[in-house]
Structure formats: C-alpha cells, structure tokens
C-alpha positions, 0 to 999 in steps of 0.5 A: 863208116857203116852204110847202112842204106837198103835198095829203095830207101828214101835220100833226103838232103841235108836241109831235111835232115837238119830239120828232122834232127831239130824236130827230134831234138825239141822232143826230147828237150821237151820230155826230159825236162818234163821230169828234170832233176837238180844236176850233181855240181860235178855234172855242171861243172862238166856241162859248163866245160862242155859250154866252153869247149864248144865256145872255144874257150877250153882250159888245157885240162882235162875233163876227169873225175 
C-alpha cells in the first residue's frame, strides 16, 4: 500500500477517521439523493445482491450481466 503521508502531516486516530468517513459519507447521501433517478432493475437487483453479500447471505453465483 502507497503512503502517501509527508513530514508535518496530521495523525488522526481511527475514532476521528471513522467520523470524518461518516461526516463525508452523509454528504454525499444527502447531495445524491437531492437529484436521485428511478435505478435500472438490473442495478437493484445488483444492489440487492450486494445488501446480502454484506448480510452473508450470498448465493454462489455470480454477479454478472
């Protein structure tokens, strides 16, 4: 993995990083669904297979078009 820390740069711990992560991530949930379009089915049904790949509920198939 890159470090691409520099002399001076600011350590944060991970309690902080998680938090800017989530600070981020509300941003960008709240700017994308400002301008949310209808998903494609196949996009949700890929976003539904991604929902159970992260509930460890996955079929053995594969995510392919």
């Amino acid at each position: 993995m890159t470090n691409f820390a520099h002399t001076g740069d600011v350590q944060i711990d991970r309690t902080h990083n998680a938090a800017i992560r989530r600070e981020i991530g509300d941003g960008f949930r709240i700017a994308l669904n400002a301008e949310r379009l209808p998903l494609t089915p196949r996009l949700a049904s890929l976003l539904d297979r991604l929902a159970e790949v992260d509930r460890g509920e996955a079929r053995s198939e594969r995510l392919t078009p």
